[in-house]
VOBA-1610 file (N, C-alpha, C; in pm, whole numbers, padded with zeros to 5 digits, always signed):
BEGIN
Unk-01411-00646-01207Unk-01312-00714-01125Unk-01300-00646-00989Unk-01338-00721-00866Unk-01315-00674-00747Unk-01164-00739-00645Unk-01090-00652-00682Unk-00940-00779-00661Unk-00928-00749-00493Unk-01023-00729-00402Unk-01076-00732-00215Unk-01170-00829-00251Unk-01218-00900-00342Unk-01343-01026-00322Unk-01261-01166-00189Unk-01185-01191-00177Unk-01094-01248-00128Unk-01051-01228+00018Unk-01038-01101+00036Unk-01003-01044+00203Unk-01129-00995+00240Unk-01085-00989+00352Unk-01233-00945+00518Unk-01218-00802+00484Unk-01379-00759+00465Unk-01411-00609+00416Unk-01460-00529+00607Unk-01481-00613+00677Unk-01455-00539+00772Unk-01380-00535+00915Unk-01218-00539+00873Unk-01120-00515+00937Unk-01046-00486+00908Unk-00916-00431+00982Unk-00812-00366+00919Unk-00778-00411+00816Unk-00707-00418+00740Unk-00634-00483+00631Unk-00476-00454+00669Unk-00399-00554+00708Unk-00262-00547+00737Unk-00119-00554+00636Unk-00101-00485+00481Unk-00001-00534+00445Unk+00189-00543+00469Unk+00187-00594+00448Unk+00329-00616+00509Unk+00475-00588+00394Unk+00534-00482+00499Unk+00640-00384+00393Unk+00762-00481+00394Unk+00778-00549+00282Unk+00984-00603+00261Unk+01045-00543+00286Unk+01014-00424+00305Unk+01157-00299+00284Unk+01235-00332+00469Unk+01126-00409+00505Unk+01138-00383+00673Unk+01201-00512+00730Unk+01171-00592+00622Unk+01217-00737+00659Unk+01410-00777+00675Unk+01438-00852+00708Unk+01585-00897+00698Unk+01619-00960+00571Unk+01674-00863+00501Unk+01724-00940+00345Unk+01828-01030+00353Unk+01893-01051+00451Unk+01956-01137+00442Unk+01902-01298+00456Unk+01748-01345+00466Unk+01690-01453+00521Unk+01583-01386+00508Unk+01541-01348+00384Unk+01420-01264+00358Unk+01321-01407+00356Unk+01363-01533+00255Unk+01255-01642+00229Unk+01206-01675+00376Unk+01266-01654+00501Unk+01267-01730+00689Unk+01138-01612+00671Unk+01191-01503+00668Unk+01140-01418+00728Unk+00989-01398+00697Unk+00922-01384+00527Unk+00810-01469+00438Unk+00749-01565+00565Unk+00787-01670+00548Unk+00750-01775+00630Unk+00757-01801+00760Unk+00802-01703+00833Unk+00724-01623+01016Unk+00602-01606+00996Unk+00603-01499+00874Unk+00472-01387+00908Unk+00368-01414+00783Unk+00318-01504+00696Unk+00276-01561+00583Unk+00135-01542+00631Unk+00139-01648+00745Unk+00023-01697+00738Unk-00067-01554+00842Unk-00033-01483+00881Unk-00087-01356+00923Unk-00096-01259+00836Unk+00010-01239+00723Unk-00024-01111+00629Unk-00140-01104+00564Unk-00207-01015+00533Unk-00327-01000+00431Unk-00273-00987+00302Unk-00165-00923+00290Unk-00096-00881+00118Unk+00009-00851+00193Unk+00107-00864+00045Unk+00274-00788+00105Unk+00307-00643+00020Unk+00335-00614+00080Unk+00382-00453+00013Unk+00547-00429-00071Unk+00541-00423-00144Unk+00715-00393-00213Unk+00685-00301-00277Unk+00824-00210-00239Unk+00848-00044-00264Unk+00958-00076-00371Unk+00903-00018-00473Unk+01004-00012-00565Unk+01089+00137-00581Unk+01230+00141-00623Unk+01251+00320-00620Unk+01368+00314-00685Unk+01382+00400-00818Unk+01474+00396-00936Unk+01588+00502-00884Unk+01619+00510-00762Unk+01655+00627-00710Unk+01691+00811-00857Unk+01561+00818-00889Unk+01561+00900-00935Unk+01478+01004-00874Unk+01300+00932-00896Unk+01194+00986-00776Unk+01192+01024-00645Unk+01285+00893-00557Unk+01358+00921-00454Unk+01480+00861-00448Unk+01589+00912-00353Unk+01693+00868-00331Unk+01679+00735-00312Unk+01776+00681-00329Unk+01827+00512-00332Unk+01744+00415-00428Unk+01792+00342-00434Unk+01724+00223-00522Unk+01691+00093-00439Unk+01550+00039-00487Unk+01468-00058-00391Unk+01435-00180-00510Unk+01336-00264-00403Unk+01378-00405-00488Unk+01332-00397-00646Unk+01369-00472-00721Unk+01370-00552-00879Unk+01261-00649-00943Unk+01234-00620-01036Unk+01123-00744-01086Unk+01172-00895-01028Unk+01305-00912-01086Unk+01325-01036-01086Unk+01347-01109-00949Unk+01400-01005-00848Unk+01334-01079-00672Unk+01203-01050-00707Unk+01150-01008-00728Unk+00986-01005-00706Unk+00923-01152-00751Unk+00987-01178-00886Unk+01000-01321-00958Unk+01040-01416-00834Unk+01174-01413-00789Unk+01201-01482-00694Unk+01140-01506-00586Unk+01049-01459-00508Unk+01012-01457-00390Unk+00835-01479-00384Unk+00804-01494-00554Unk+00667-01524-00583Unk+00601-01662-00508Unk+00706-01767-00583Unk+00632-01910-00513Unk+00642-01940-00350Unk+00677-01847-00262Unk+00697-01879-00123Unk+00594-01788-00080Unk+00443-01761-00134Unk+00355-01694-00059Unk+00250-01739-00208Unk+00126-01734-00137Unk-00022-01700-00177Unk-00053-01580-00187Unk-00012-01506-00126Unk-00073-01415-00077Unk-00090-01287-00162Unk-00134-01157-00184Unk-00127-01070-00269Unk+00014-01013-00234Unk+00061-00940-00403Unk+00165-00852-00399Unk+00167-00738-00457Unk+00150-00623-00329Unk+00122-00507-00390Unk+00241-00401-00425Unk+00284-00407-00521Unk+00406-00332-00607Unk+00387-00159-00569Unk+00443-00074-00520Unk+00474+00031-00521Unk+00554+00103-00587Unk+00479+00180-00683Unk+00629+00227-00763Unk+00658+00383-00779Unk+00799+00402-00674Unk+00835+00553-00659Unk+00945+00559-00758Unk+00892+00582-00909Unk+00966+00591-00976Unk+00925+00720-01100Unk+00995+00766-01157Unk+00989+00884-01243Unk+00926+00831-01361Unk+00947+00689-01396Unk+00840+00663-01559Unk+00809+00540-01505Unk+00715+00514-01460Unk+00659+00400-01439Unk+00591+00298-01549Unk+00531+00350-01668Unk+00478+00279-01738Unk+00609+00154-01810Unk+00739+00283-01800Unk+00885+00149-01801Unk+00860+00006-01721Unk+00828+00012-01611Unk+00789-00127-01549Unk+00714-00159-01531Unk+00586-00171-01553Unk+00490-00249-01524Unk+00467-00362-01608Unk+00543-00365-01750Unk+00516-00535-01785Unk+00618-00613-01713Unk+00727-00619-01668Unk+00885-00652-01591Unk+00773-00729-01479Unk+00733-00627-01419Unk+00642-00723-01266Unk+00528-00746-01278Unk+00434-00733-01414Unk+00340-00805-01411Unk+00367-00908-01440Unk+00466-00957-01540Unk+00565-01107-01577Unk+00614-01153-01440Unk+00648-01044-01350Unk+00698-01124-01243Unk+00589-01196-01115Unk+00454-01136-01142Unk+00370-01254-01061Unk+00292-01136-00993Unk+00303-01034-01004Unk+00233-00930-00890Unk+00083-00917-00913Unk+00006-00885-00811Unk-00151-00846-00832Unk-00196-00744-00822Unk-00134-00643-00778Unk-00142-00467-00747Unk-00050-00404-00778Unk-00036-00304-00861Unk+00062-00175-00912Unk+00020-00086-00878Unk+00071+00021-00793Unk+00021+00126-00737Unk+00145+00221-00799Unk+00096+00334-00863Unk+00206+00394-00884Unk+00177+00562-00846Unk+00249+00691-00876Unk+00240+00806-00775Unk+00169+00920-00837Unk+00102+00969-00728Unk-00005+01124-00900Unk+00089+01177-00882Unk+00240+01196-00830Unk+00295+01304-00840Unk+00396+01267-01015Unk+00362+01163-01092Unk+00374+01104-01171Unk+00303+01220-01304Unk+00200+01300-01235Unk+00170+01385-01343Unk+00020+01267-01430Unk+00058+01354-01569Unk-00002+01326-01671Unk+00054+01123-01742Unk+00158+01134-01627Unk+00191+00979-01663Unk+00151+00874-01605Unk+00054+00930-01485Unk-00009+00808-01401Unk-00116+00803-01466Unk-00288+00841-01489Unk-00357+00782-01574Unk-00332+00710-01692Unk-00212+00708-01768Unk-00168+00637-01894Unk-00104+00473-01807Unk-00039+00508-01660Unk+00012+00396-01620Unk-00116+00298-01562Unk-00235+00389-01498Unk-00318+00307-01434Unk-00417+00244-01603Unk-00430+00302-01650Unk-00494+00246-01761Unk-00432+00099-01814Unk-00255+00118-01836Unk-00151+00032-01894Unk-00196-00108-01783Unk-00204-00061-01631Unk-00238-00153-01549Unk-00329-00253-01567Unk-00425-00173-01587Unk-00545-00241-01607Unk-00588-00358-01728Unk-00534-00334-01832Unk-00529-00377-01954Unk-00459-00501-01912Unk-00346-00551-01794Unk-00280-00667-01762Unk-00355-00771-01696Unk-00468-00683-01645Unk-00571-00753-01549Unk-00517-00734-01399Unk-00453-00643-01380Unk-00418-00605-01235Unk-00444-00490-01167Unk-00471-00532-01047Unk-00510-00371-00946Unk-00442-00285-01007Unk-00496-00147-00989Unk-00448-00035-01025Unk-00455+00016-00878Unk-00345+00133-00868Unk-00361+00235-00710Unk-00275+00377-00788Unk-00302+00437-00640Unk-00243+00549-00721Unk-00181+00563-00569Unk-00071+00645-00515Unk+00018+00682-00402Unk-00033+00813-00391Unk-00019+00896-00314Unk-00069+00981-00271Unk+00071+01095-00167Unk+00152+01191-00220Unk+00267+01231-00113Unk+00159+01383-00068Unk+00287+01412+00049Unk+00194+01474+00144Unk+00091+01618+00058Unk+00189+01657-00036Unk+00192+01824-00137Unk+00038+01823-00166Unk+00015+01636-00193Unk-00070+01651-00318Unk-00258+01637-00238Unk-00318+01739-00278Unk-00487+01818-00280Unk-00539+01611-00303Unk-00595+01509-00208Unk-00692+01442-00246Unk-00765+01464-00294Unk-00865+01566-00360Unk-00978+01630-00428Unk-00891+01635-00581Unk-00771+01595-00607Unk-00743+01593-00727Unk-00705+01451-00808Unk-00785+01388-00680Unk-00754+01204-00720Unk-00908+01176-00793Unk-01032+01212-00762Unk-01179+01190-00754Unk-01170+01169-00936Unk-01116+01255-01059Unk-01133+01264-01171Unk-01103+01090-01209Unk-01036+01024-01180Unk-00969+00882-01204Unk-00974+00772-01100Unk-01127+00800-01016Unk-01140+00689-00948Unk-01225+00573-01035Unk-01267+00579-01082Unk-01275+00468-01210Unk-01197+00386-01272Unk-01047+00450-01237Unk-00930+00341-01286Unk-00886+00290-01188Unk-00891+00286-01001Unk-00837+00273-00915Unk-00871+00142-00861Unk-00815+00108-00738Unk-00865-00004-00677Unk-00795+00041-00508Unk-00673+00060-00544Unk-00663+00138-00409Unk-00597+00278-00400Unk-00601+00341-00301Unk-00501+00468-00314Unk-00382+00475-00158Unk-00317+00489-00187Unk-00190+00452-00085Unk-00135+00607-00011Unk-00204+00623+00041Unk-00222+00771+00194Unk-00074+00774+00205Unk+00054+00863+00185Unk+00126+00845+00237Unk+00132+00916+00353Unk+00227+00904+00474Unk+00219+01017+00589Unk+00355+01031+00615Unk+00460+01007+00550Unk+00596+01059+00611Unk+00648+01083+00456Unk+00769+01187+00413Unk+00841+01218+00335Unk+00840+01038+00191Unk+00840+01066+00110Unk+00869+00947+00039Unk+01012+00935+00050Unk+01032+00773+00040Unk+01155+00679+00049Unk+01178+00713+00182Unk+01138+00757+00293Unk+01166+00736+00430Unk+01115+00666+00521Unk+01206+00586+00576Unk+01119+00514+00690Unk+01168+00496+00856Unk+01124+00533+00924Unk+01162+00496+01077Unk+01101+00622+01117Unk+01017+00704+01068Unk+00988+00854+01135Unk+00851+00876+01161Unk+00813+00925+01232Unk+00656+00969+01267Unk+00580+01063+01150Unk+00496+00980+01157Unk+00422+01078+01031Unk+00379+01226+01071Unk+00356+01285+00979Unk+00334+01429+00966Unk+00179+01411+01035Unk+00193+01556+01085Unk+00040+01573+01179Unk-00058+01598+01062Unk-00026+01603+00988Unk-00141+01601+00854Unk-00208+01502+00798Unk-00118+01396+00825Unk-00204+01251+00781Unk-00321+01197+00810Unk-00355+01252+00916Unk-00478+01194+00950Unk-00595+01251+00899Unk-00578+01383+00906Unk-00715+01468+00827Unk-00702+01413+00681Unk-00598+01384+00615Unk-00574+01373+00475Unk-00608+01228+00470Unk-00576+01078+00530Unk-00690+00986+00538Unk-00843+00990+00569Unk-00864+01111+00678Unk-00984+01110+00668Unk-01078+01209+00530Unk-01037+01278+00464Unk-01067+01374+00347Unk-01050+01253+00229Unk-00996+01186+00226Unk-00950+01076+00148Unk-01092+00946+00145Unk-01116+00920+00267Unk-01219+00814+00308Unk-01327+00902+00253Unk-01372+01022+00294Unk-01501+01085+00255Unk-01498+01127+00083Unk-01409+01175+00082Unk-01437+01158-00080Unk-01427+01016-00215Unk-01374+00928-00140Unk-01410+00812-00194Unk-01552+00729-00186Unk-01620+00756-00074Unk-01721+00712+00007Unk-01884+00805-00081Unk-01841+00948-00091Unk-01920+01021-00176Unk-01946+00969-00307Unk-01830+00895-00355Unk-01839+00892-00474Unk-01882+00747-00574Unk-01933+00665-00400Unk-01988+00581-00421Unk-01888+00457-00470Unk-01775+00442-00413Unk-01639+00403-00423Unk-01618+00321-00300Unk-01701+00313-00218Unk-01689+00243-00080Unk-01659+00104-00069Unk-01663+00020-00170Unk-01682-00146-00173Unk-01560-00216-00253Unk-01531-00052-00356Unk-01397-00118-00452Unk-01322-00050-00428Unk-01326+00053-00346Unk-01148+00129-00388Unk-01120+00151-00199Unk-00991+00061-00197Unk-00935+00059-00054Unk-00855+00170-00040Unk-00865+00241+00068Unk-00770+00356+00180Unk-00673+00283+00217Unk-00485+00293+00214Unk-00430+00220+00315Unk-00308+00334+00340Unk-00282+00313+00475Unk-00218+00425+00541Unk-00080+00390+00535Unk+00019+00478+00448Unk+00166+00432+00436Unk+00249+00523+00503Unk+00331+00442+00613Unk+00490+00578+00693Unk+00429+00587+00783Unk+00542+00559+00888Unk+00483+00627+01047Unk+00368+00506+01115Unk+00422+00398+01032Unk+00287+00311+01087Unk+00376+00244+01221Unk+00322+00299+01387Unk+00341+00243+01511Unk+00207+00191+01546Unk+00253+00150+01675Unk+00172+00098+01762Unk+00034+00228+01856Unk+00118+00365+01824Unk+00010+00457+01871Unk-00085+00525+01744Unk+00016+00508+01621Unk-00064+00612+01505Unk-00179+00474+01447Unk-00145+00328+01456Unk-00224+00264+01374Unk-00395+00262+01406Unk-00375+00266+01510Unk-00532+00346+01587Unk-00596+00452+01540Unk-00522+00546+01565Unk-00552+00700+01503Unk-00569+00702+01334Unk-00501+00594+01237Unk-00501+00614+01131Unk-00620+00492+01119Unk-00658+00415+01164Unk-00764+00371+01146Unk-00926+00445+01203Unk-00941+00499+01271Unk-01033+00596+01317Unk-01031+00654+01217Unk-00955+00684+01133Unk-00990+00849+01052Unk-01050+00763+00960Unk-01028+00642+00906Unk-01117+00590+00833Unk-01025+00505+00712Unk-00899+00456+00770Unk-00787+00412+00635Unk-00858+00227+00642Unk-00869+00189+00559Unk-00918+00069+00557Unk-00807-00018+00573Unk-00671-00017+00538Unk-00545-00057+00584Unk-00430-00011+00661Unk-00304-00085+00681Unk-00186+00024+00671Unk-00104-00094+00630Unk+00004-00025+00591Unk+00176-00098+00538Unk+00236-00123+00649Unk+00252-00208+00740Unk+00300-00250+00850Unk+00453-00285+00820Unk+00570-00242+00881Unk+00687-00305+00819Unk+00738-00313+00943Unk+00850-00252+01009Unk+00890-00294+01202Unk+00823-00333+01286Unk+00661-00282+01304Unk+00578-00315+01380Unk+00575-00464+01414Unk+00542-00534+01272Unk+00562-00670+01279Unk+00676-00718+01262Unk+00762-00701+01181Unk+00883-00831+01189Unk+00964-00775+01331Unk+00931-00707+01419Unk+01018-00685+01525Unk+00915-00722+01666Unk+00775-00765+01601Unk+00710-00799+01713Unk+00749-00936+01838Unk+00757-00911+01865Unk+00783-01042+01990Unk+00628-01178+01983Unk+00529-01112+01949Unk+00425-01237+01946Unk+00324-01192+01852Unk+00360-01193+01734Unk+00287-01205+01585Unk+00162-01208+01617Unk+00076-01341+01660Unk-00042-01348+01682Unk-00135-01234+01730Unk-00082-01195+01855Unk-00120-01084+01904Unk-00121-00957+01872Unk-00005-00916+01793Unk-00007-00820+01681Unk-00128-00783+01602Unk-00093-00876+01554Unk-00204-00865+01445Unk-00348-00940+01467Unk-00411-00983+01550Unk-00523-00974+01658Unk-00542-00858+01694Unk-00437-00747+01752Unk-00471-00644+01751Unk-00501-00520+01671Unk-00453-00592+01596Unk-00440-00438+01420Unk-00580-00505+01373Unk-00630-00642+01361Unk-00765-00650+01326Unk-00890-00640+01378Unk-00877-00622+01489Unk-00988-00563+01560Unk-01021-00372+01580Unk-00919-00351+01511Unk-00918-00188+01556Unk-01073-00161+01438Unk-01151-00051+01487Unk-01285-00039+01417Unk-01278+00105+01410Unk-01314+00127+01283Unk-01286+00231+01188Unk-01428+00336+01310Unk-01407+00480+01268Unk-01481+00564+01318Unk-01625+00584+01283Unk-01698+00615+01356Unk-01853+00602+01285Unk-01869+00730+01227Unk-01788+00802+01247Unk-01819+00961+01202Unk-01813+00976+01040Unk-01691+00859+00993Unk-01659+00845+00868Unk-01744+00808+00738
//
């Protein structure tokens, strides 16, 4: 199962963060930016893993029939294998959940898989990429973070970029180049999405960038033309 058979393998890949959208007119807001998203991104968070609590299976349920499009589930949560039947019932195509999850994320990416859905794994800043390579066989994508988890509005750490690019080369070694997507999460502006595409992230989680853009089209005309580094 190649669950990228579907999207353009050579351009950015743009998904688009809810967390960023206006919940109050979240369905308006869907249907601005639909027909430009590549996938949508939802952060889930039991505020245990991190502070506060983020969206629910059952909006996830809710907000299914007003898009085509992929839905990639994020889950910053302390037992994840607890939810993943909740939102695979609720319509999703990607579960990405965290290695800082331990010995409970290969049991979750496995649980994934068995539903017939992407598997990913999250990635926070602590954690050695050279300790993802053992379980790229269960993956489909891995989710780069670059700012603190559950934070958003801040510039990513000056580390992100070597750590997307260490990330791209050891996936790429391992002969992982065609099925398992890079996408760059936190800190995604208008100056880092460049820089985080050079290093070699095959996506990013776009959330203010776009719903605060003034001309969509152009936006994202511009996030798809950006061309990854040849060095990579």
């Amino acid at each position: 199962m190649n669950i990228w058979s579907d999207l353009p393998d050579n351009r950015l890949l743009v998904e688009i963060s809810l967390w960023s959208a206006d919940f109050t007119r979240l369905g308006e807001e869907m249907a601005r930016i639909d027909r430009f998203a590549d996938l949508y991104h939802i952060d889930v968070a039991d505020g245990h893993f991190v502070p506060g609590f983020l969206i629910f299976a059952d909006m996830v349920a809710a907000l299914r029939p007003l898009s085509k499009k992929k839905f990639h589930v994020h889950f910053m949560t302390t037992n994840p294998i607890d939810h993943i039947e909740d939102f695979a019932a609720a319509g999703v195509d990607i579960i990405t959940v965290h290695a800082e999850n331990g010995p409970l994320a290969p049991a979750a990416l496995g649980r994934i898989r068995q539903r017939g859905l992407g598997a990913g794994l999250a990635v926070g800043l602590t954690v050695d990429p050279e300790s993802l390579v053992p379980f790229f066989d269960l993956m489909d994508v891995i989710t780069m973070m670059g700012t603190a988890m559950g934070v958003k509005g801040v510039e990513p750490s000056g580390l992100a970029y070597e750590r997307v690019k260490k990330m791209r080369r050891l996936v790429d070694e391992a002969g992982y180049h065609n099925k398992i997507k890079v996408i760059a999460d936190g800190g995604i502006r208008e100056h880092t999405v460049p820089l985080l595409r050079a290093a070699g992230a095959d996506g990013v989680v776009m959330g203010s960038l776009a719903f605060k853009s003034k001309d969509l089209e152009k936006t994202f005309k511009w996030a798809h033309s950006l061309a990854v580094s040849q060095d990579n």
